[in-house]
C-alpha positions in Angstrom: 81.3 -19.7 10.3 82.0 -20.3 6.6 79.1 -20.1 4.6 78.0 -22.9 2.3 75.7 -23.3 -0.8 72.8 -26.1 -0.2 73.8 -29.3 -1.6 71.5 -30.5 -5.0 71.0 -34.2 -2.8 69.4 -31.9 -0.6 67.6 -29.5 -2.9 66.0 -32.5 -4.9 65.3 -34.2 -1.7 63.6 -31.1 -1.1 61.8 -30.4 -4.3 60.4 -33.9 -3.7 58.9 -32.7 -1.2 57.5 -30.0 -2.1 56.0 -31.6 -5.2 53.6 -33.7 -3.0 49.7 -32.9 -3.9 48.1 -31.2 -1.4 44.8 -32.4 -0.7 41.8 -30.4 -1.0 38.5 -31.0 -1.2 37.1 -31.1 -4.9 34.4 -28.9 -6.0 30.9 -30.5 -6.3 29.6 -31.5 -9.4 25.9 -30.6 -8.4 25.0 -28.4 -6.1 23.9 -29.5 -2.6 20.1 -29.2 -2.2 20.0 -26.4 0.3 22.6 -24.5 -1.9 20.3 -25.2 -5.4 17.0 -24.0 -3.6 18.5 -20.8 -2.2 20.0 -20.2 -5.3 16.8 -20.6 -7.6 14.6 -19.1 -5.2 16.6 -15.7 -4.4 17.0 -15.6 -8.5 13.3 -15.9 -9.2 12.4 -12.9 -7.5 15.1 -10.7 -8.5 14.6 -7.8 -11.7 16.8 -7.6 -14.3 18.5 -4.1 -12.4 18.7 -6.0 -9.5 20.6 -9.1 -11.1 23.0 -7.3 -13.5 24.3 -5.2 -10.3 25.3 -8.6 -9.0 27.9 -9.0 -11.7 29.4 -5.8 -10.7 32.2 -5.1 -7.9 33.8 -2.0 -7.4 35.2 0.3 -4.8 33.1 3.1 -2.4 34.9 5.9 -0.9 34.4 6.1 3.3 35.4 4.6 6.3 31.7 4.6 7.6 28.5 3.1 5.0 26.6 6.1 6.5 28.4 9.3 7.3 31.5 9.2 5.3 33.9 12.7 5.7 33.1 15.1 3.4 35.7 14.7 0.7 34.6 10.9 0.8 31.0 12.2 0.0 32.1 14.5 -2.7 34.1 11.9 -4.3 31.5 9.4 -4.3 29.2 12.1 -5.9 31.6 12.5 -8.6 31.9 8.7 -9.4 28.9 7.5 -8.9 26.3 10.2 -8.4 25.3 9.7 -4.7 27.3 11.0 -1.8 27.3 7.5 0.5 28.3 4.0 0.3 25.7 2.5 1.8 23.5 5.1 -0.9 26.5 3.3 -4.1 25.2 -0.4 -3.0 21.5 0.7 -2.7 21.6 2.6 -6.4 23.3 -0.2 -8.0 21.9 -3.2 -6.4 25.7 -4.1 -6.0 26.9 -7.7 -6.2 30.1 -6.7 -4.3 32.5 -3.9 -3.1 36.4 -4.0 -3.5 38.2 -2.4 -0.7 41.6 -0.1 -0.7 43.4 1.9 1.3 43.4 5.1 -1.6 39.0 4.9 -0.9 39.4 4.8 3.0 37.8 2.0 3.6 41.1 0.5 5.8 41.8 1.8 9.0 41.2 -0.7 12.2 39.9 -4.0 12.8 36.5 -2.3 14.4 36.4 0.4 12.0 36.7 -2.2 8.9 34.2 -4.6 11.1 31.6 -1.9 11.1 31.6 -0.7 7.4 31.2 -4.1 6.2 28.3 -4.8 8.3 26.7 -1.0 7.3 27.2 -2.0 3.7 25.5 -5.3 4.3 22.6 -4.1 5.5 22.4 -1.4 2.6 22.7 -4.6 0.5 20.0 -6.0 2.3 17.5 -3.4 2.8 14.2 -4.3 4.3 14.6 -7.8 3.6 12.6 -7.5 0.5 12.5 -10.6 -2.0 15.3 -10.0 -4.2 18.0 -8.2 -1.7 21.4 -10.4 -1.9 24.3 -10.0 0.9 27.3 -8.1 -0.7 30.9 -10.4 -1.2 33.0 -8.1 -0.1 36.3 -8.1 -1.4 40.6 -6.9 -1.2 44.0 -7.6 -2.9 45.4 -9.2 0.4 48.0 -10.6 -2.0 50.6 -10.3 1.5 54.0 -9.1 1.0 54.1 -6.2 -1.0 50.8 -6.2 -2.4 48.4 -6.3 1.5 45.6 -4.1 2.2 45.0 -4.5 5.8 46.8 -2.3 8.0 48.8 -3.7 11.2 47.8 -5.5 13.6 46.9 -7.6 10.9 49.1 -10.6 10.0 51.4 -9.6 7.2 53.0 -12.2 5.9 56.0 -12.1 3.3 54.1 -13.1 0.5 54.5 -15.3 -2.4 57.7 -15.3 -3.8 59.1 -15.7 -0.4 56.7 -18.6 -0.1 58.0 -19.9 -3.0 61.8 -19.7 -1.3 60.5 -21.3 2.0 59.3 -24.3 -0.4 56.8 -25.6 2.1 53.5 -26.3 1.1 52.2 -26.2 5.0 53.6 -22.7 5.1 51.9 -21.4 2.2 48.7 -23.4 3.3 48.8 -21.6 7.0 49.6 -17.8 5.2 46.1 -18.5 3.7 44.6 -20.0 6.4 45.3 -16.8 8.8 44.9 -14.5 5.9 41.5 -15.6 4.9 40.5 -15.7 8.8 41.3 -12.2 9.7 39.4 -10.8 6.8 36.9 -13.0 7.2 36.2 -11.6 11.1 36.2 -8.2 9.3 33.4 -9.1 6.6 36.0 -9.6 3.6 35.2 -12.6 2.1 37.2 -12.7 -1.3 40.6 -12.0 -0.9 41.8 -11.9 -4.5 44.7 -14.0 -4.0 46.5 -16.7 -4.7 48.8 -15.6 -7.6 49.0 -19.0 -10.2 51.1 -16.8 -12.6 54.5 -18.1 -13.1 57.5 -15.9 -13.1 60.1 -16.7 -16.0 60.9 -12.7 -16.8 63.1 -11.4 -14.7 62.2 -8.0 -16.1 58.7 -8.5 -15.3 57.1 -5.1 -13.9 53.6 -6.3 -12.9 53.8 -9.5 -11.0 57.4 -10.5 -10.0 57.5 -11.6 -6.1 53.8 -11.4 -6.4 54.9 -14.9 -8.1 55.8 -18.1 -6.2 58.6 -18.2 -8.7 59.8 -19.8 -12.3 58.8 -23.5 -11.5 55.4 -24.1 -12.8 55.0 -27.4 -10.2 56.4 -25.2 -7.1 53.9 -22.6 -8.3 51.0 -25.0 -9.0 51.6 -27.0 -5.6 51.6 -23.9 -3.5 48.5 -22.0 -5.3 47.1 -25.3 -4.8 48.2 -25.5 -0.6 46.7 -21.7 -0.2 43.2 -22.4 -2.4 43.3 -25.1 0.5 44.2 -22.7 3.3 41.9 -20.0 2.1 38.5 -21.9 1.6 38.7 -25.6 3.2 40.7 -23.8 6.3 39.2 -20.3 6.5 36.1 -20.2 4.4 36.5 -17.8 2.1 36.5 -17.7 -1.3 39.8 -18.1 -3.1 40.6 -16.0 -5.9 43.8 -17.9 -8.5 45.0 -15.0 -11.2 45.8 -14.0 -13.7 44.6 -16.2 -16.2 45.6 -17.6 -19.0 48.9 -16.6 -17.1 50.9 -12.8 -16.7 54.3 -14.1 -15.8 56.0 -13.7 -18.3 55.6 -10.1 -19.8 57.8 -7.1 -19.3 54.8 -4.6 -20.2 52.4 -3.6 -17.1 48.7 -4.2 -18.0 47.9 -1.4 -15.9 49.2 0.9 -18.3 49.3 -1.1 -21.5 48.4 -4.2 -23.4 50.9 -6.8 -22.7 51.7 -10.0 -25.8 52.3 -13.3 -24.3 54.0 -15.1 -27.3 54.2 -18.2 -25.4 53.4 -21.3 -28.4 50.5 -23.8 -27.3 53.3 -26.2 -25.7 54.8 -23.8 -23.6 51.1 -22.4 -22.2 50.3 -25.9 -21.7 54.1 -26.4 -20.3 54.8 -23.0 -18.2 51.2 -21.5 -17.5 48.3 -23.6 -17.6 50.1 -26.4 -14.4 49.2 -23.9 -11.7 45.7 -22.8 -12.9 45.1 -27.0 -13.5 46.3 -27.6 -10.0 44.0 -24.4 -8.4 40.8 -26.0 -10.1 41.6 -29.8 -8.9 42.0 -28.4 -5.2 38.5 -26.4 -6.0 38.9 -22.7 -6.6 35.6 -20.8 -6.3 36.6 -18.0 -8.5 39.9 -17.7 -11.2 40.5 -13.6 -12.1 41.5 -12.8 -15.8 44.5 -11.2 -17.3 44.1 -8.0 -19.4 46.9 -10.1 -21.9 47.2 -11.0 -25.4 48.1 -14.9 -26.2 48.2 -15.2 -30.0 48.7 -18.9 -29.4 45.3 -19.5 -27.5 43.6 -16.6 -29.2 44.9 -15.1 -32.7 42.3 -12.5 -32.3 44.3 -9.9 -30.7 41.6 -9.2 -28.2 42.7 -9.4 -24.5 42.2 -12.6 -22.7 39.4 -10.5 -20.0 37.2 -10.0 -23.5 37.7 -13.7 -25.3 35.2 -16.5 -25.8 37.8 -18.5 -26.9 40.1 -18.8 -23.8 37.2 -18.0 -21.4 34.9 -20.2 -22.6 37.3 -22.3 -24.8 39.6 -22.6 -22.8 39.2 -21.8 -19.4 36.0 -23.7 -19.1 35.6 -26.2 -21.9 39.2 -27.2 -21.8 40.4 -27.3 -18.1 36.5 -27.8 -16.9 36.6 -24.7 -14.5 32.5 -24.2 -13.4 33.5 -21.4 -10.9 32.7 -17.7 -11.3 35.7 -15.9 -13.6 36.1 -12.5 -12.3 37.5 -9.9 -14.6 40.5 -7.7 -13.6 40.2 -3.9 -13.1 38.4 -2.6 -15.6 39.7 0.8 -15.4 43.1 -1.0 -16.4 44.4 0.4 -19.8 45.0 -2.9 -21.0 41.6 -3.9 -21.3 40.7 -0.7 -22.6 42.6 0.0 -25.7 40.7 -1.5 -28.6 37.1 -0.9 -27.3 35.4 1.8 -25.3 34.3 2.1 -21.7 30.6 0.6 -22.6 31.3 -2.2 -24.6 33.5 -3.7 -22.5 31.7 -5.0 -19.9 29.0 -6.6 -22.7 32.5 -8.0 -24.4 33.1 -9.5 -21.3 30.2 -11.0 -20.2 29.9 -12.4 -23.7 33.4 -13.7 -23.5 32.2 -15.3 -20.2 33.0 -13.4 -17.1 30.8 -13.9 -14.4 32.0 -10.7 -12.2 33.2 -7.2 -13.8 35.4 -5.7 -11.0 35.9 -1.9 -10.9 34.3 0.0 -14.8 35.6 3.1 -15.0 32.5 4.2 -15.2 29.8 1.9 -13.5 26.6 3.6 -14.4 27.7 3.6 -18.1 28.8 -0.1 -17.4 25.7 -0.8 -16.0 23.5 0.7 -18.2 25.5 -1.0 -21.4 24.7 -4.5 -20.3 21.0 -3.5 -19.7 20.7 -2.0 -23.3 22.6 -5.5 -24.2 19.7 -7.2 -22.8 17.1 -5.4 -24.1 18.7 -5.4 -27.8 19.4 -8.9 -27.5 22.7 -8.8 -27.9 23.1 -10.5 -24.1 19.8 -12.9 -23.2 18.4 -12.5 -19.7 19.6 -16.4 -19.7 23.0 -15.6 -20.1 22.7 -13.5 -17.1 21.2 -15.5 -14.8 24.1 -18.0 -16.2 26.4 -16.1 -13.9 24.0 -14.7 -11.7 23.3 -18.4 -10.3 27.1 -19.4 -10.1 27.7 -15.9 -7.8 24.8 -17.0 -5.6 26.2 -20.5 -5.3 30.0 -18.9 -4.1 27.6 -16.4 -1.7 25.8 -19.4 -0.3 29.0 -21.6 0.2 30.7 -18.2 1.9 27.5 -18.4 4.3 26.0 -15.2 3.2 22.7 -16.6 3.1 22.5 -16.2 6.6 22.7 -13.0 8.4 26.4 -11.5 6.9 27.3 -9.8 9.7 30.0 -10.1 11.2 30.6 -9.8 15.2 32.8 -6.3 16.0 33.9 -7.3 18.6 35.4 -10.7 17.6 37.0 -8.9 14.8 38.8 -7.1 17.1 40.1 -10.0 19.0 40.9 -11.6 16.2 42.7 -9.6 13.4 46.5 -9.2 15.0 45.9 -12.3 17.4 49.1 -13.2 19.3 48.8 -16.8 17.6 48.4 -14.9 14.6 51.9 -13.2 14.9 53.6 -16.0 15.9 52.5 -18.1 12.4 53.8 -14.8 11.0 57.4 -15.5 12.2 57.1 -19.1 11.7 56.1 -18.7 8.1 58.7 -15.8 7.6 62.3 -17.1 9.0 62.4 -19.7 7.0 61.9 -17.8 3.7 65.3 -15.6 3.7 67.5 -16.1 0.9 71.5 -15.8 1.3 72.6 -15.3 -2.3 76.5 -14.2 -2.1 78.7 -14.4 0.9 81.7 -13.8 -0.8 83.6 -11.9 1.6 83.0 -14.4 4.7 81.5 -11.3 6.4 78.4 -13.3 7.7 77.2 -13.7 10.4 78.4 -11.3 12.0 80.3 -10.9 15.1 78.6 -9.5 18.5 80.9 -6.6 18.5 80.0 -3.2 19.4 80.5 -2.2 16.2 78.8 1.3 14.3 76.7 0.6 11.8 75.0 2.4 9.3 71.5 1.1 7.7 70.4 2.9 4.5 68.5 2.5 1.2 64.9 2.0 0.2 62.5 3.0 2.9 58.6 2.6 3.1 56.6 5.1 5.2 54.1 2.3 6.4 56.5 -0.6 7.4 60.0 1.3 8.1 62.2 -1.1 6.8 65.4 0.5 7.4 64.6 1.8 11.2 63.1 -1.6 11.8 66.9 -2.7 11.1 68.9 0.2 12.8 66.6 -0.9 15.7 67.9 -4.7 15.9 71.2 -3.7 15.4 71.1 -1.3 19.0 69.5 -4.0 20.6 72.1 -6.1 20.1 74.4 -3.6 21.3 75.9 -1.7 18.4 75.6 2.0 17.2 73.1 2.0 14.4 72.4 4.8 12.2 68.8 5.1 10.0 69.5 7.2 7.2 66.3 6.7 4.8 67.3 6.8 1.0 65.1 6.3 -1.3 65.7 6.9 -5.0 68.7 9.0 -3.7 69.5 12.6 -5.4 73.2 13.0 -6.2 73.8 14.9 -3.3 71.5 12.6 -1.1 73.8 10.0 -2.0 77.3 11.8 -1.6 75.9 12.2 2.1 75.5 9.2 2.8 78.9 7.6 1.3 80.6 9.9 3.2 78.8 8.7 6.5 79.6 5.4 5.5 83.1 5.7 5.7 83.0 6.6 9.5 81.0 3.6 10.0 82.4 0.1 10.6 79.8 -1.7 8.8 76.8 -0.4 6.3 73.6 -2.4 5.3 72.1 -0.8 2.1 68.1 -1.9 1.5 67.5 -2.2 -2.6 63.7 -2.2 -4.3 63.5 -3.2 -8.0 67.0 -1.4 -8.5 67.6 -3.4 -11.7 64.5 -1.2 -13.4 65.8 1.8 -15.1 62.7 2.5 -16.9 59.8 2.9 -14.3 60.8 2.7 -10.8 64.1 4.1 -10.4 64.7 5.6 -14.5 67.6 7.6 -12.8 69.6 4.6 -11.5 69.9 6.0 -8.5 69.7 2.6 -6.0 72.6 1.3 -7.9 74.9 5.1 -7.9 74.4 4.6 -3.8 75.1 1.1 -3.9 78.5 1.6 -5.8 79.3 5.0 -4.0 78.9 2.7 -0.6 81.5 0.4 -1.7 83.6 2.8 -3.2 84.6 3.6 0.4 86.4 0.4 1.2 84.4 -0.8 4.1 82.0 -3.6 4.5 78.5 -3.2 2.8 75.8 -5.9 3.2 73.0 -5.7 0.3 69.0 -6.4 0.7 66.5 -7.3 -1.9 63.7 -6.0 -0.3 61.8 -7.0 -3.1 63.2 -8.9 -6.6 66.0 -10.7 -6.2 67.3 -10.0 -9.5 69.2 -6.8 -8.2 72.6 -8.4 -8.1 72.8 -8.8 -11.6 73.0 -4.7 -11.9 75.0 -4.0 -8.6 78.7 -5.0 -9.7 81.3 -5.3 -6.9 78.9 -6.3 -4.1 80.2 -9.3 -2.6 77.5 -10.1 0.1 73.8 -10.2 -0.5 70.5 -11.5 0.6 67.1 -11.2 -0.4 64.0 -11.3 1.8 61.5 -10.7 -1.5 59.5 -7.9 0.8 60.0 -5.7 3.5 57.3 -6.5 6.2 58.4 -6.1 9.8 58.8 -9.5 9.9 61.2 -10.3 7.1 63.5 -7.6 8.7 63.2 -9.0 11.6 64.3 -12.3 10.6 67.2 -10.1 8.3 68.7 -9.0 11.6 69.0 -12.5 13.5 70.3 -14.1 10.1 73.1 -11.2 9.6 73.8 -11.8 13.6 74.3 -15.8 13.1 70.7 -16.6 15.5 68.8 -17.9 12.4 70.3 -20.0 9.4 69.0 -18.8 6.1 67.2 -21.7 4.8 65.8 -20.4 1.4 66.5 -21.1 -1.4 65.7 -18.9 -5.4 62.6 -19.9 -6.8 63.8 -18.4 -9.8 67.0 -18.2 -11.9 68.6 -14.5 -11.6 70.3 -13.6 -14.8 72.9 -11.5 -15.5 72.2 -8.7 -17.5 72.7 -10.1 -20.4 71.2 -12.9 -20.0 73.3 -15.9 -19.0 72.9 -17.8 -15.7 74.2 -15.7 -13.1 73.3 -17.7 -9.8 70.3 -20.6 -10.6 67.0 -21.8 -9.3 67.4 -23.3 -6.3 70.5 -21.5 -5.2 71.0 -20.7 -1.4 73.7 -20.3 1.3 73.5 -20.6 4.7 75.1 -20.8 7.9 
């Protein structure tokens, strides 16, 4: 079947769609009664210790509160002085702990389940007057940024979202998200992602992004605040603010210039954070960015009274907690030292200070604050009472935990799955069908699938496996960041194959990801041997633009076992591609290469 690019009567018929408010329920102006007396009573009786560890969340080391391995004990000895997690909550009088992979905190349903609740009641204690549940917390961004392991729903994430251009979609991604963690105590998933994408040579956010449309990216941040709090109950996280899309320096490693004027803030990056707080965020997450046109100041957005306070909440009204990014990102540490900091940012107006570097010297810097009067005890309370509220509304002032059991039932759920596919299939992008190659026929054909590979999802066995399932002879030759001879290998193998599907990841970065160029050497060395050669974005869609000669291409914007799943039936004609770019791909030099909104299918 001859493929076809989506007609605009279609696309605007679509984007009108899309562009339809979601509703959501809008945050309270007061407090409900229940809410205000829990709230003032747990502060009364708290100590000043025991209320400035509520403004901090940061990650433990251990599987188990109690009886972590012993290189988890030695490494929470080294960071924080005591050898347990449960012993890091106690010490600290912790407002929240962030989870990750890298700390061993992720392993199973039942094993997540039952650190949660062990950290909950460290948080807890005796019950004494004072004790406050922990908000437990993870970047369960989905697609290429998800902390819980399988069988937990992993979705394609946003930029994939943002090609599926359904708000519903986006709405239930949340909703089963937010659900899952919630049955394993994780009640702030820091997600969703309101920046909007307009560099292409971004290196920090990219398909994190819905896309370049700051309406599509406001109406689906909007649907997933929705999903994640009205259907799941948990608290929705929208970042970065004032905005990180468009930026080709990582904050994680430096301090990123936004030199967006006032209009184009107001035009490009304030919609989607606007949209977020009228569909009721609990809690917005800072950028570690400099925006001369909100703040001339060159301080970094996590550290400024004028866009936090200014801004953020005198300007768009936002009364939710602000959480900070890492703290132990270099772009937030560059012009100040560890210890001041976390007193810059609480003066800025940050409610939460996620991950110091240091914790007891974080700690200890906003007590000395205090007790210099640099920070008044009334400041803190300020956002000591607005994390109680988002505590209260998660349910944490009854008992936190959560029911093992359930969670095991629940995380991975076959209904779970199925949303997984339903979301998915709809999200792949054909972007070049030049050669009328797709779909393609049920021959029994050999086939060789190679390229970018990920130990933890498998991408390119996933798609030798559909190929001999549908009969043909499928060869999975991992190549990742091929060497030279890696890569004369596997052109050679090519050439006794009838057909060869290469898998690309960020192979338009030269600099940090792939500074040898290799992803594009393999990709040219493929179709240097005169047979057919399909090409993947298993990430940024951009690749194209750096891959001359290729004359058949999709994009599926991650490379979950879904989205290669859904790969496999498109390239086989059983599912039409149906999206469409959510952002313009360039050329290399800059001119329009294939636009927003571009999409084949058949």
């Amino acid at each position: 079947m001859k493929a076809r690019t989506v007609t605009a009567t279609v696309l605007a018929a679509a984007l009108a769609s899309v562009l339809t408010p979601v509703a959501a329920p809008a945050a309270p102006e007061r407090p409900p009664a229940a809410e205000h007396g829990w709230v003032t009573s747990t502060l009364r009786h708290m100590s000043l210790a025991q209320k400035v560890g509520q403004l901090f969340s940061t990650y433990v080391y251990g599987g188990d509160a109690t009886e972590p391995t012993p290189a988890d004990r030695a490494a929470n000895r080294a960071a924080f002085g005591v050898e347990t997690a449960a012993e890091v909550v106690e010490e600290f009088h912790l407002g929240g702990v962030c989870y990750f992979s890298w700390s061993h905190n992720l392993d199973s349903p039942r094993q997540i389940a039952t650190l949660s609740n062990g950290l909950q009641r460290a948080a807890l204690g005796d019950g004494a007057k004072g004790r406050v549940p922990l908000l437990v917390s993870t970047d369960q961004e989905q697609g290429v940024v998800l902390r819980m392991p399988a069988p937990a729903a992993q979705f394609p994430g946003s930029m994939a979202l943002g090609a599926g251009r359904s708000p519903a979609a986006a709405r239930t991604a949340a909703e089963v998200t937010g659900r899952e963690l919630a049955a394993v105590g994780i009640r702030q998933p820091y997600a969703p992602i309101a920046d909007v994408n307009v560099d292409p040579g971004n290196p920090v956010i990219g398909v994190r992004s819905f896309g370049a449309d700051p309406a599509l990216v406001g109406t689906l941040t909007a649907a997933q605040v929705t999903g994640f709090q009205h259907d799941a109950g948990v608290t929705a996280v929208a970042k970065h603010f004032p905005g990180h899309g468009d930026t080709d320096t990582d904050s994680h490693t430096d301090l990123p210039v936004i030199n967006h004027s006032r209009e184009e803030w107001d035009r490009i990056d304030a919609p989607p954070f606007r949209r977020a707080i009228e569909a009721g965020v609990e809690s917005i997450m800072t950028a570690h960015i400099v925006v001369p046109a909100l703040d001339p100041s060159g301080d970094p957005a996590t550290l400024s009274p004028t866009i936090l306070t200014g801004v953020l909440r005198g300007e768009l009204g936002f009364r939710g907690v602000i959480v900070t990014d890492a703290l132990n990102m270099a772009g937030v540490r560059q012009r100040y030292g560890d210890e001041r900091v976390p007193v810059l940012a609480l003066k800025a107006g940050a409610d939460q200070l996620l991950m110091p570097p240091n914790l007891r010297l974080a700690r200890d810097a906003v007590l000395r604050a205090v007790a210099t009067g640099e920070l008044t005890e009334g400041r803190i309370d300020e956002s000591v009472r607005r994390i109680l509220a988002m505590k209260y509304r998660q349910g944490l002032a009854r008992p936190p935990l959560v029911d093992v059991e359930t969670a095991v039932r629940t995380v991975g759920a076959p209904e779970h799955l199925a949303a997984v596919a339903r979301v998915t299939d709809p999200t792949l992008t054909a972007v070049r069908n030049d050669a009328g190659l797709l779909p393609l026929a049920r021959t029994g054909r050999s086939v060789l699938v190679t390229g970018w590979n990920s130990a933890s999802f498998a991408p390119v066995a996933t798609v030798a496996d559909g190929f001999t399932a549908r009969g043909a002879g499928a060869t999975a030759r991992p190549a990742t960041l091929p060497s030279d001879q890696v890569i004369d290998a596997t052109a050679a193998e090519a050439a006794r194959h009838d057909l060869t599907v290469v898998l690309v990841n960020k192979a338009w970065d030269t600099t940090v990801t792939d500074p040898r160029g290799s992803q594009q050497r393999l990709v040219a060395a493929l179709l240097r041997t005169g047979r057919p050669v399909v090409v993947v974005a298993v990430r940024d869609p951009y690749d194209i633009a750096h891959l001359p000669g290729v004359t058949t291409y999709l994009a599926t914007y991650s490379y979950t076992r879904a989205a290669m799943d859904a790969l496999v039936r498109a390239l086989h004609g059983e599912l039409s591609p149906g999206g469409r770019l959510p952002v313009t791909i360039p050329t290399a030099a800059g001119a329009v290469l294939y636009p927003y909104g571009h999409g084949l299918t058949w």
